[in-house]
C-alpha positions in Angstrom: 0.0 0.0 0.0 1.1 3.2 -0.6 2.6 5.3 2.4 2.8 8.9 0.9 0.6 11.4 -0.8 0.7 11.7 -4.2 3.9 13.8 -5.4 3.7 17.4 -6.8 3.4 17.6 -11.1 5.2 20.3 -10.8 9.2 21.0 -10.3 10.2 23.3 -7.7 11.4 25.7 -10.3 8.2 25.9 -11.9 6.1 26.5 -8.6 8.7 29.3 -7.5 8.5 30.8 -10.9 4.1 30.6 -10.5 4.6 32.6 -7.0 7.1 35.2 -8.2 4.5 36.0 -11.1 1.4 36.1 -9.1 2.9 37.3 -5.8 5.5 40.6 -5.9 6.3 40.2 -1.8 8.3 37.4 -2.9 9.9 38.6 -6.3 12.9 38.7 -5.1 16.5 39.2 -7.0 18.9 36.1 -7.3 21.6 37.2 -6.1 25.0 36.3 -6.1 28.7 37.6 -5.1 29.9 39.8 -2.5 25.9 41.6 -2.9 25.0 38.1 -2.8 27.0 37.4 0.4 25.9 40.2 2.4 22.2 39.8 2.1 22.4 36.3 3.2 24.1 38.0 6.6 21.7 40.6 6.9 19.0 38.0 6.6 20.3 35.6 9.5 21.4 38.1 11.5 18.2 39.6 12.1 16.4 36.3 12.3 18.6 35.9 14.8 17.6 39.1 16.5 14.4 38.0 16.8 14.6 34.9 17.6 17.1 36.1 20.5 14.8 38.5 21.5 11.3 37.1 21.5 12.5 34.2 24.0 15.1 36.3 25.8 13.2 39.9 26.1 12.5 42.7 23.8 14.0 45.8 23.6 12.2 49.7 24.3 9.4 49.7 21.6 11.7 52.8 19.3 14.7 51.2 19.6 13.3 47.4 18.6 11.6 48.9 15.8 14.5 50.7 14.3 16.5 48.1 14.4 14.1 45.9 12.6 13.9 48.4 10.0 17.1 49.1 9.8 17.6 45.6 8.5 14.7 45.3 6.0 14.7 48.9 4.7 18.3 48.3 2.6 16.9 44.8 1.6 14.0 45.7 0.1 16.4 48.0 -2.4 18.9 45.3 -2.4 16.7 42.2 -3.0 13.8 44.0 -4.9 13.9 45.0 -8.9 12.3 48.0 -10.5 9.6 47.2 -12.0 9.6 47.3 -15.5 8.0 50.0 -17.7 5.5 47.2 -19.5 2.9 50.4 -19.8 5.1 53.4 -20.4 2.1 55.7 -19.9 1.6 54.7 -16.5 5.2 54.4 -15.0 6.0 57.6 -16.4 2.7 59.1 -15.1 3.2 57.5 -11.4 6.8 58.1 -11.6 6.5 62.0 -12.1 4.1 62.5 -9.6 5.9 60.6 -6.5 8.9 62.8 -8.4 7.0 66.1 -7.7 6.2 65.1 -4.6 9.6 64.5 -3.1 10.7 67.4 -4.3 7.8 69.3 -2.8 8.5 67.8 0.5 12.3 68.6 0.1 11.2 72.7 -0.9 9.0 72.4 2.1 11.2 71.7 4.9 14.1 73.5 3.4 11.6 76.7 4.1 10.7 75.6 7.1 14.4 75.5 8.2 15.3 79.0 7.0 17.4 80.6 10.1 17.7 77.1 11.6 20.1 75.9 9.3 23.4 77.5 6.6 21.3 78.3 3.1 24.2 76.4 1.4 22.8 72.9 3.7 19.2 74.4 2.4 20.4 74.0 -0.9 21.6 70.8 -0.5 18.5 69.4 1.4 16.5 70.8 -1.9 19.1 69.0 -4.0 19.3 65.5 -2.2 15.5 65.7 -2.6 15.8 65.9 -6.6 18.5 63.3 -6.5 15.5 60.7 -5.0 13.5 62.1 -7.2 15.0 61.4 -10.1 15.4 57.6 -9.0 11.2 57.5 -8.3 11.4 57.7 -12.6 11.3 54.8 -14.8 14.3 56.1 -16.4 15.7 52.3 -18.2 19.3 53.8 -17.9 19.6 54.0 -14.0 18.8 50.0 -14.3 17.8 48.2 -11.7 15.2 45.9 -13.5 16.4 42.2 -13.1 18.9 40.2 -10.7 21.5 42.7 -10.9 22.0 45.5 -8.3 22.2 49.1 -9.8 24.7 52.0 -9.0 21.2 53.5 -7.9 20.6 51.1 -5.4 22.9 50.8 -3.0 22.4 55.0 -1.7 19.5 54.1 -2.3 19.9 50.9 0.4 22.3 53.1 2.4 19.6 55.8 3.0 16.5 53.8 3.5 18.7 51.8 6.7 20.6 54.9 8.0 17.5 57.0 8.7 16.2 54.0 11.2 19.9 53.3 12.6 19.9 57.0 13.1 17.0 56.7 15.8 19.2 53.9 17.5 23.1 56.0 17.3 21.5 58.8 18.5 18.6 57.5 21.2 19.7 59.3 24.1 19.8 62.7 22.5 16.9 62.3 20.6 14.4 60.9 22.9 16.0 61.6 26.2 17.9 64.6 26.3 16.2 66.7 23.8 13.2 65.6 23.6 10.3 68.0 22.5 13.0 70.0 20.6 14.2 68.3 17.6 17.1 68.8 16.0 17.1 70.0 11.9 19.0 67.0 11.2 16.4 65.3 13.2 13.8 66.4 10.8 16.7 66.2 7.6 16.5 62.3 8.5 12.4 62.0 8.8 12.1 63.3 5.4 14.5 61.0 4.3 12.6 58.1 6.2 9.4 58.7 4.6 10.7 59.4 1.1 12.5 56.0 1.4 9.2 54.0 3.3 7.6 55.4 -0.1 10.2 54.0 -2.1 10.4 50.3 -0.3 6.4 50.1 -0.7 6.7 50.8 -3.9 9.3 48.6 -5.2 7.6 45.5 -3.5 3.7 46.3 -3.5 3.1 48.6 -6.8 1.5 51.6 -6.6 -1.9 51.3 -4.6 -0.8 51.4 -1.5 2.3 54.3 -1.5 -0.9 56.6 -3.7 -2.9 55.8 -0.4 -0.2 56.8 1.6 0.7 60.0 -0.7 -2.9 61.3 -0.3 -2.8 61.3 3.6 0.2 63.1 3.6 -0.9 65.1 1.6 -4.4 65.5 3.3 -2.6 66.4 6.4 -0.8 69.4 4.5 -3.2 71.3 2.7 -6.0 70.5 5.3 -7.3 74.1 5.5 -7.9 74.3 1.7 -10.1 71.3 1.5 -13.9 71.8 1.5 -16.3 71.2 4.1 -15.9 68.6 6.1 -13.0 67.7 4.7 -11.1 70.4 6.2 -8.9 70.7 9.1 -6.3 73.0 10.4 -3.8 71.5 8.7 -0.2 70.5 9.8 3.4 71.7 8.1 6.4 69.4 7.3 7.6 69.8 11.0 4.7 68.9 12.5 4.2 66.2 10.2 7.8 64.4 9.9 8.3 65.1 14.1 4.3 63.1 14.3 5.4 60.2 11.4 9.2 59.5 12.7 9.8 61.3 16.0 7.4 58.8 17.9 5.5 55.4 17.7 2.5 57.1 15.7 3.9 56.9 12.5 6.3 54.8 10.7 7.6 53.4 13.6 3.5 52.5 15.2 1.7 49.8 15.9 1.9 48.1 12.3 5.8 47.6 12.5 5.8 47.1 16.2 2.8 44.0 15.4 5.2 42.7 12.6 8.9 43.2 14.6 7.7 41.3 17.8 4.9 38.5 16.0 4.6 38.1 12.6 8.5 38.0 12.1 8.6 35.2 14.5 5.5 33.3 12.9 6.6 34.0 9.4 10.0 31.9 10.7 8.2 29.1 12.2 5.9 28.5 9.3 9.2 28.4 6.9 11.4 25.8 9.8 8.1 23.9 9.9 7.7 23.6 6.0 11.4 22.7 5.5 11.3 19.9 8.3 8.1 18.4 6.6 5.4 19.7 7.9 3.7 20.5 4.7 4.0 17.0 3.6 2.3 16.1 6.8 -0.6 17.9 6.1 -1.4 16.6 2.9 -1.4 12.9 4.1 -3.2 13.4 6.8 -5.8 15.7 4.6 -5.8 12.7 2.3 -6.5 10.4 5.2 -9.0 12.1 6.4 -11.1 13.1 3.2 -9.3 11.7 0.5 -11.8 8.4 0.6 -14.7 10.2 -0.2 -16.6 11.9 -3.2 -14.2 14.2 -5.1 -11.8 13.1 -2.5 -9.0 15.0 -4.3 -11.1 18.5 -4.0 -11.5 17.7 -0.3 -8.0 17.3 0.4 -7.4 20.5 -1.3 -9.8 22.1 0.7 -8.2 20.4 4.3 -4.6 20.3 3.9 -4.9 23.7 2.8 -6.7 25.0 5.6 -4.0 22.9 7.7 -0.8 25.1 5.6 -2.5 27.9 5.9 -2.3 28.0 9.3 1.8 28.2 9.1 1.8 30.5 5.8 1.7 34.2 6.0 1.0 34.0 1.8 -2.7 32.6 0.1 -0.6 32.6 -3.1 2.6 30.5 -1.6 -0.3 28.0 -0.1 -2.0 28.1 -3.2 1.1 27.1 -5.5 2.4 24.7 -2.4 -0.7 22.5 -2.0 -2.2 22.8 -5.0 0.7 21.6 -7.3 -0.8 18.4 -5.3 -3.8 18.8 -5.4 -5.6 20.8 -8.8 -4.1 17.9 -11.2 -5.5 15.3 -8.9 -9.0 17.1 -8.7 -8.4 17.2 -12.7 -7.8 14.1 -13.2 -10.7 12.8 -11.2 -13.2 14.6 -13.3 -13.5 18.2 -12.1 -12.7 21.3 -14.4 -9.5 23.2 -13.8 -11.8 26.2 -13.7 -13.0 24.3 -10.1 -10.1 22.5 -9.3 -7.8 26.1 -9.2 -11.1 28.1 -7.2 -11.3 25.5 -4.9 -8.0 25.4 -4.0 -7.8 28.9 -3.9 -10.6 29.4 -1.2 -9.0 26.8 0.8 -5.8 28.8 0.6 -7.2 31.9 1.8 -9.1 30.0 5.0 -6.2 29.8 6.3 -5.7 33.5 7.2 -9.1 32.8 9.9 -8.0 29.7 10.8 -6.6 29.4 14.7 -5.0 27.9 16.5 -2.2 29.9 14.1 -4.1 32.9 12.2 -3.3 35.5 9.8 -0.8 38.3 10.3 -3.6 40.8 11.1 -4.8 38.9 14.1 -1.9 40.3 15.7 -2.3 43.5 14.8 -6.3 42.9 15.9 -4.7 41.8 19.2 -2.3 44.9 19.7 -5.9 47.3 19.0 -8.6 44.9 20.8 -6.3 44.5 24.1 -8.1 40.9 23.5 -5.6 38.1 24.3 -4.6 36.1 21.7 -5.2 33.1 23.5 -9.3 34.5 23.7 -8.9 35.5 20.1 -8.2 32.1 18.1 -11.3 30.7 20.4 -13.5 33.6 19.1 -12.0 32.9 15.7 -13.6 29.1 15.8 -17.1 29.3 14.5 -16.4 32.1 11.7 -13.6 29.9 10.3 -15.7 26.7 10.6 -18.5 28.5 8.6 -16.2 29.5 6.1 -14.5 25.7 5.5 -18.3 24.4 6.0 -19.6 26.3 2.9 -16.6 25.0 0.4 -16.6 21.6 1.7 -20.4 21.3 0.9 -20.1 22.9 -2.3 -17.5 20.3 -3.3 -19.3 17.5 -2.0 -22.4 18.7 -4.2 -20.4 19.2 -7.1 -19.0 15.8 -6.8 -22.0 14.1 -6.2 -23.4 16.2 -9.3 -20.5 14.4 -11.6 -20.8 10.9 -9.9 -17.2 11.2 -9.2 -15.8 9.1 -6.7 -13.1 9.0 -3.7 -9.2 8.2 -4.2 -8.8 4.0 -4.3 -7.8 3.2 -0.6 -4.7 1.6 -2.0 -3.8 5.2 -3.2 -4.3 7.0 0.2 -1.3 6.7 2.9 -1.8 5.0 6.3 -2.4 6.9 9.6 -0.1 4.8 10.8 2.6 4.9 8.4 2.8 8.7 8.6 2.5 8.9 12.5 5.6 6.5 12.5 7.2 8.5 10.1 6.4 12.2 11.2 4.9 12.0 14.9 8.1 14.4 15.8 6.4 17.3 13.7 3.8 17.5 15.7 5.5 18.4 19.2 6.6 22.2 18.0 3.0 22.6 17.0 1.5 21.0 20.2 3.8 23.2 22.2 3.3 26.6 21.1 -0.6 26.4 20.8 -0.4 25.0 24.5 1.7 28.5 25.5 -1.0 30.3 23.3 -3.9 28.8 25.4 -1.8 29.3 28.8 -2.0 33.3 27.7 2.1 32.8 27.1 3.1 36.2 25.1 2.9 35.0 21.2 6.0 35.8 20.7 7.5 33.8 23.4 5.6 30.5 22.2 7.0 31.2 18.7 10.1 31.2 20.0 9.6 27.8 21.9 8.1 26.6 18.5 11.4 27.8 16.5 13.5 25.8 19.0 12.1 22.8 19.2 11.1 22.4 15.0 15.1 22.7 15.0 15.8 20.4 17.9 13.0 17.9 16.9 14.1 18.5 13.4 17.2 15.8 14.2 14.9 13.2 16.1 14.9 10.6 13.2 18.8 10.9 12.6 19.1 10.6 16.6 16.9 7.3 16.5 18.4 6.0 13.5 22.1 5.8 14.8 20.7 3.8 17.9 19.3 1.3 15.7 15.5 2.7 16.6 13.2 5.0 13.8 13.6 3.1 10.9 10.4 4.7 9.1 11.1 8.0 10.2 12.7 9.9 7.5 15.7 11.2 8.3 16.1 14.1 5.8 14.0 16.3 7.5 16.5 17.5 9.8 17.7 20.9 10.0 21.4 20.8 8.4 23.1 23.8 8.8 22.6 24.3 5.2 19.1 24.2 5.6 18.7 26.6 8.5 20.7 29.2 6.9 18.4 28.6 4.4 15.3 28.8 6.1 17.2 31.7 8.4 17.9 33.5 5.2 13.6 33.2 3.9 12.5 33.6 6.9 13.6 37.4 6.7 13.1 37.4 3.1 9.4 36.6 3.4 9.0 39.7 5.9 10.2 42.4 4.0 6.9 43.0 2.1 5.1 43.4 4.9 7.2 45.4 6.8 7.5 47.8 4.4 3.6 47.7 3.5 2.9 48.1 7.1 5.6 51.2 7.2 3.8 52.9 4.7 0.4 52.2 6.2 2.0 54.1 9.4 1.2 57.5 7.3 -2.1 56.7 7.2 -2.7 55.6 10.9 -0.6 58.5 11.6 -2.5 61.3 9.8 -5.7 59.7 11.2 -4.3 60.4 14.7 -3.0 63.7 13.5 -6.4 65.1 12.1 -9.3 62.9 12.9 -9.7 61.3 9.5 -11.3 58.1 10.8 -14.0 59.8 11.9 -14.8 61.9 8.4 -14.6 58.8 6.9 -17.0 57.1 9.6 -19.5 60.3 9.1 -19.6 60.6 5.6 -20.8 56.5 5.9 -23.4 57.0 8.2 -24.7 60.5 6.7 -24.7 57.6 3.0 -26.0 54.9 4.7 -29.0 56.6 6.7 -29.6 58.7 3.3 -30.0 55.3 2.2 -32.1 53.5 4.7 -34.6 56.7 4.6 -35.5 56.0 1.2 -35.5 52.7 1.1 -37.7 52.6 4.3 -39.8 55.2 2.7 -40.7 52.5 -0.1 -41.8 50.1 2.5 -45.4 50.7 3.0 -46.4 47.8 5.3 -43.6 49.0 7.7 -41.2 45.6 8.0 -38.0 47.7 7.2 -36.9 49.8 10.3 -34.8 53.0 8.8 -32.5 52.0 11.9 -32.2 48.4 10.6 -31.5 49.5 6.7 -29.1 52.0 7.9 -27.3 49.3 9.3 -27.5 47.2 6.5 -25.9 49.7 3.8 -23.1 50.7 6.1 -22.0 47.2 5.9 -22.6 46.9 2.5 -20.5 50.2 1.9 -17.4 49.1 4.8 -17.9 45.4 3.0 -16.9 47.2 -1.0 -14.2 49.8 0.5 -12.7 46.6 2.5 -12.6 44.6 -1.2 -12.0 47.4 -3.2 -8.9 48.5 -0.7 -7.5 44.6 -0.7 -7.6 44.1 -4.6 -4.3 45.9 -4.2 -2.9 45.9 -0.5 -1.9 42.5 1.3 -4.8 41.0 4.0 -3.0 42.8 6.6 -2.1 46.7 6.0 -6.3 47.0 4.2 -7.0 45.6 7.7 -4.7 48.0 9.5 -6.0 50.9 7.7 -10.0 49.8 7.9 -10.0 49.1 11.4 -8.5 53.0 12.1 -10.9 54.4 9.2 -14.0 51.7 8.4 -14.6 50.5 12.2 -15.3 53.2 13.8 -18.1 54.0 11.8 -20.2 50.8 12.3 -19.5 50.6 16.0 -21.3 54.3 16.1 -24.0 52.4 14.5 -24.2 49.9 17.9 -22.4 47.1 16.3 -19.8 45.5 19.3 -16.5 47.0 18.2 -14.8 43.2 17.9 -17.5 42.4 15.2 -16.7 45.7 13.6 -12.9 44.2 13.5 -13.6 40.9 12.5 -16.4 42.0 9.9 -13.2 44.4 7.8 -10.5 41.6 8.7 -12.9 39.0 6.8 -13.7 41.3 3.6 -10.2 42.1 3.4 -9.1 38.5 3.2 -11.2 38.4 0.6 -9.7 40.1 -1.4 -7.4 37.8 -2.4 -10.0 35.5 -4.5 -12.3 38.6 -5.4 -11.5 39.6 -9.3 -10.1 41.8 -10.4 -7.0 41.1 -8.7 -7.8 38.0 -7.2 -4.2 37.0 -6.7 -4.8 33.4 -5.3 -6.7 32.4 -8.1 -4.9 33.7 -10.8 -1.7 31.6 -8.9 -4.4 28.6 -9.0 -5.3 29.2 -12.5 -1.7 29.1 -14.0 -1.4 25.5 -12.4 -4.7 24.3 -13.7 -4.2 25.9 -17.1 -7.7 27.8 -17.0 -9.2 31.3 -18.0 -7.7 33.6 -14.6 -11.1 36.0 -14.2 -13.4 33.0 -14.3 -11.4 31.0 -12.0 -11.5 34.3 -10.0 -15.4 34.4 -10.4 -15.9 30.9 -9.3 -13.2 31.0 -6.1 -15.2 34.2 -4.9 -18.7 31.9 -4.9 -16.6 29.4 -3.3 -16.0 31.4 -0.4 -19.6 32.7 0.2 -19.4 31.5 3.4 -16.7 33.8 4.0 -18.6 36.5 2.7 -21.7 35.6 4.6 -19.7 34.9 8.2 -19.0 38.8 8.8 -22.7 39.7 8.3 -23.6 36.7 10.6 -21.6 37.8 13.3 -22.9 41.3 12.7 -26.5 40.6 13.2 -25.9 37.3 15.5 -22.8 38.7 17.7 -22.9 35.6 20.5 -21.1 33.9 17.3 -18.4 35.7 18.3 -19.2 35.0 22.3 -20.3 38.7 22.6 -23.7 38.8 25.1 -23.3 35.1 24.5 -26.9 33.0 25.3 -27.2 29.6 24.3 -30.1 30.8 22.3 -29.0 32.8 20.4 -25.9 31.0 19.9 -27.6 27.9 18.7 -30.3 29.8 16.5 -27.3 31.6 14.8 -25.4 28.3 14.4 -28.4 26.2 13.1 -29.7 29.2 10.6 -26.0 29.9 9.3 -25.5 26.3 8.5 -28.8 26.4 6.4 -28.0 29.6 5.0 -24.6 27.7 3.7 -27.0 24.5 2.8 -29.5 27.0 0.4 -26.5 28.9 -1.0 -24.4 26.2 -2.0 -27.4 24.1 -3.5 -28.5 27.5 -6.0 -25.1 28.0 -7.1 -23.8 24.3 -7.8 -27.7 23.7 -8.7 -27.7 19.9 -7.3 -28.8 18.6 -3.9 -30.3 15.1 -4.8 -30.8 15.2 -8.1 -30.6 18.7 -10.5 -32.4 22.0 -9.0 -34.7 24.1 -11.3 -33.5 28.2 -12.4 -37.1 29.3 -10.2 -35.8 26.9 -7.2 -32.1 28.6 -7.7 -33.3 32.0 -7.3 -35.4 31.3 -4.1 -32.5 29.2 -2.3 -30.3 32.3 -2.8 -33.0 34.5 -1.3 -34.2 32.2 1.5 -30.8 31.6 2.5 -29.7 34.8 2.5 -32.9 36.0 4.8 -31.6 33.3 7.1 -28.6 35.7 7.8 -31.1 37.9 9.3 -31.5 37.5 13.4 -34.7 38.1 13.7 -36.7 34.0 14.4 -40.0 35.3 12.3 -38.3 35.9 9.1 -35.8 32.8 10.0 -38.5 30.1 10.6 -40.5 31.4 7.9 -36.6 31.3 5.5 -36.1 27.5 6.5 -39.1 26.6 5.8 -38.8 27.7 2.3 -35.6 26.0 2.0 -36.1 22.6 3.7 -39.5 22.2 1.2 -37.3 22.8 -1.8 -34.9 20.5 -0.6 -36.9 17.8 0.2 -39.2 18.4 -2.8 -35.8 18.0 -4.7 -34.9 14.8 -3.2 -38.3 13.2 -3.8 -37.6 13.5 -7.8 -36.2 11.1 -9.8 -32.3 11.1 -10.2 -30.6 12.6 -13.0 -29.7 10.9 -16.3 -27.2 11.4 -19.0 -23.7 12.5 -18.6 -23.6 15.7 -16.1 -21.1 18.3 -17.3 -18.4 19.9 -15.8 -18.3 23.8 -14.6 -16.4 25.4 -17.1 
């Protein structure tokens, strides 16, 4: 019998080259040389740092911070390429304008120093500014585009690390013996730092984000000349550089703090874990557990990747990693690619709401909420479940609708077999979520995770030379070679984020600075109760409140700015930046503010299977060999549940244990699984046999009343859907050949 889950169809090259297209946090340079040799330092060093610090003690919240950036900000210049001009329009049209703006920035505080500083250093401040101006161009001759390391970026490298390890030379004097009165080469330095946060966010997340970024600054600055509400006092460069680099408000806030003391740690667990086996681990025991069963390829997708995603900071890198497994098994069972790539897509992106080991942003949601983390994966339970619940069922019924059948038992690995071979992986894992439960620091049980994946890493060699372990397989273990390795990605895999979460500083910052988050929040309710009026207004037996449809469109409108804001940011900055901006305004509505937290952390995971930039998908796609925007399309239907968990919890918060009563956790529970039952039936359009176009159009609006907590509209929503269901289970089966979704 066979011991081992079927292998990969495609060759490591070939899945790196799938997530360097689809994903540009990991486009990284190959480099080589003395360039080469001094990344690969910088890269273990500071995984060393952290992994020193998070078990040994962290230092002052400034001067950790710094040095973390310090670190990343001259990699992301080093390891990073341009992009390339592909649309010479564009470039050249972004290019310019983050051109001007340096060099309005530059002009600015150069004024603002007159008398302060010689006019010849004036001068020169105006000039350094053009000089990093003229590098934000898409000019083809400063280079810069592929593996090899332009004159341009090493200054470039130089400047973006030297304004952090500034904060860190000069600590005392900065925030102990002068502090309150900056110095001009304090503020010389913070323009520098946010030119070059700019820059970084730019080179490894494209333009969204740093125009976000742009706008608040420049929001802050010319406050006064907005109109109406809009307008605020408005702040100059000094005030604006001393807010964003002088303090923890700003560049150096929350975000980085979040990704220097937890995700950096987590990020390096998940990469130890994958490189010791783990990954393998979880697609035999996903096979073992589901692989039996109809479209028992499509359901292993769905598990093991739900099981990787847990470890993986990256939908895309789980995407490419368990579905070079599992699409061309789904494929070859019978379902479309089209399916095949969605599915595993979804699956990829559970994992980002999946405790014990969540998402990047549920540390951040930790750091705002003051909710323990150890309280937070619990909370976290029932939304994920609903959201693997809904694609699970949806595969089963499109299984059932092909007559496709499990994988042959001989095919499937042994429980046994793999807990001989890999029960050592599973003692890192048991230990850290143990510390998490025991309300342990997260960073501290990482830390205890990291350690023992190395030390368990060696278990089978151990065994083996004492003549005990024969099944366990021995090349797991950690070689030097390989923890440089996974040392060396560990960082590499964190520099993205950090500088995304850099950038997002700005915004939180100017939020902070002029009370932003609550424009935003007003101009949403003033839309949203504009919206309810009328639509209550229409209503002329009364059953819509104007309280209850003012609360319906504010989600709606916090649900598309959460979508629309992650079709170009990573999960966690569009979280970041929703929960300062989006939040506020639903919890002025009554809604408990850690629904209003979980409801934007959901949409923005979504954003990763919601075209048009559904970047999972599109990674699932070039594996199955299918059309991108329709794979996109179906992946997004795939993960109504996801979509339909954040208004659950809204309506129905004791799923989230908030005024928790068994009652109303139970009629939630049992009225969201049916919603997911009458949702999935209309769009794969099979229960028992084939459903009608007249039946599909009242399971989608049956099961979507069911979302509603109100136990009139509920009972009167199930009973709708369990007489179409059982109606379609008393007709006669199907006949002819069923044909795939494509």
């Amino acid at each position: 019998m066979s011991t081992s889950a079927p292998k990969s169809d495609l060759t490591a090259a070939e899945m790196e080259a799938l997530v360097r297209k689809y994903d540009s946090e990991t486009n990284f340079r190959r480099l080589t040389g003395v360039t080469g040799l001094v990344v690969t330092l910088a890269c273990i060093v500071l995984s060393v740092f952290h992994i020193y610090t998070s078990g040994f003690g962290l230092l002052n919240e400034v001067m950790h911070r710094s040095v973390h950036m310090s670190f990343i900000m001259p990699l992301v210049f080093l390891l990073f390429p341009r992009t390339r001009a592909e649309k010479p329009a564009r470039a050249w049209g972004f290019g310019l304008a983050f051109a001007a703006f340096y060099v309005f920035l530059g002009v600015q505080l150069a004024d603002a120093l007159t008398g302060r500083i010689p006019d010849m250093a004036r001068w020169g401040l105006i000039g350094v500014s053009f000089a990093l101006a003229l590098t934000a161009l898409p000019i083809n001759a400063l280079g810069g585009q592929g593996n090899r390391v332009s004159v341009m970026d090493w200054p470039l490298a130089i400047a973006g690390g030297g304004s952090s390890l500034y904060l860190i030379v000069f600590f005392d004097s900065i925030f102990i013996q002068n502090v309150g009165f900056p110095q001009p080469l304090d503020y010389v330095m913070g323009l520098l730092a946010i030119i070059m946060v700019l820059e970084a966010a730019r080179r490894t997340m494209g333009e969204v984000l740093p125009v976000i970024g742009t706008l608040a600054l420049l929001y802050a600055i010319f406050g006064p000349y907005l109109p109406g509400d809009l307008a605020h006092r408005g702040y100059n460069i000094i005030r604006l550089v001393n807010h964003l680099y002088l303090g923890t408000e700003g560049i150096y806030g929350i975000a980085i703090g979040v990704v220097a003391t937890f995700v950096f740690h987590f990020v390096l667990f998940g990469v130890l874990a994958q490189k010791s086996g783990l990954g393998q681990l979880f697609i035999d025991l996903a096979s073992i557990v589901a692989g039996r069963y109809a479209g028992g390829p499509a359901k292993v997708a769905v598990v093991s990747s739900g099981f990787f995603g847990m470890i993986s900071g990256s939908p895309v890198a789980n995407t490419v990693t368990t579905g070079a497994f599992t699409i061309p098994m789904m494929k070859a069972k019978g379902f479309s690619g089209r399916f095949a790539a969605a599915t595993e897509a979804s699956a990829s992106c559970g994992g980002q709401v999946t405790p014990p080991i969540m998402g990047a942003a549920a540390f951040v949601m930790t750091e705002m909420l003051g909710v323990p983390y150890n309280e937070l994966i619990l909370i976290a339970i029932i939304p994920a479940a609903f959201h693997y619940l809904s694609t699970l069922f949806m595969v089963h019924l499109e299984a059932k609708r092909l007559n496709l059948e499990g994988i042959a038992p001989d095919k499937l690995p042994q429980f046994m077999d793999v807990l001989a071979r890999s029960w050592h992986l599973f003692i890192p894992l048991i230990v850290m979520v143990t510390l998490l439960l025991m309300k342990f620091t997260p960073f501290l049980a990482a830390f205890w995770g990291i350690i023992l994946t190395i030390v368990c890493s060696f278990i089978p060699v151990t065994l083996q030379l004492v003549g005990l372990g024969r099944r366990m397989d021995a090349s797991s273990a950690l070689t030097p070679m390989k923890l440089q390795d996974a040392l060396k990605s560990g960082a590499q895999q964190s520099i993205a984020i950090t500088a995304a979460c850099a950038c997002v500083g700005f915004i939180l910052g100017v939020t902070t600075l002029t009370g932003m988050g609550f424009k935003f929040s007003g101009a949403v309710i003033d839309g949203a109760a504009w919206m309810g009026a009328t639509i209550s207004a229409l209503d002329p037996l009364g059953f819509l409140s104007q309280n209850g449809t003012t609360l319906f469109f504010a989600l709606i409108f916090v649900a598309i700015a959460c979508i629309i804001m992650g079709a170009g940011i990573p999960t966690t900055p569009t979280y970041i930046i929703l929960a300062a901006i989006a939040a506020p305004a639903l919890q002025q509505l009554g809604v408990p503010l850690l629904a209003t937290h979980f409801f934007v952390f959901y949409y923005g995971v979504l954003a990763d299977i919601t075209p048009p930039v559904a970047l999972a998908a599109y990674a699932g796609a070039g594996i199955a060999k299918s059309d991108p925007m329709k794979t996109g399309m179906t992946a997004f239907r795939l993960s109504m549940g996801k979509a339909l968990v954040p208004m659950m919890f809204i309506y129905a918060p004791a799923l989230l244990f908030i005024d928790f009563t068994w009652w109303d956790f139970m009629l939630a529970l049992s009225s969201g699984v049916l919603s997911i039952v009458a949702l999935s039936v209309a769009y794969i359009g099979f229960f028992k046999t084939s459903v009608e176009r007249w039946e599909k159009w009242v399971l989608s609006l049956a099961g979507l009343a069911l979302v509603a907590h109100d136990l009139t509209t509920i009972v009167l929503s199930a009973t709708v859907v369990l007489a179409i269901l059982w109606r379609n289970s008393r007709k006669p089966p199907d006949t002819g050949v069923p044909r795939p979704q494509d």
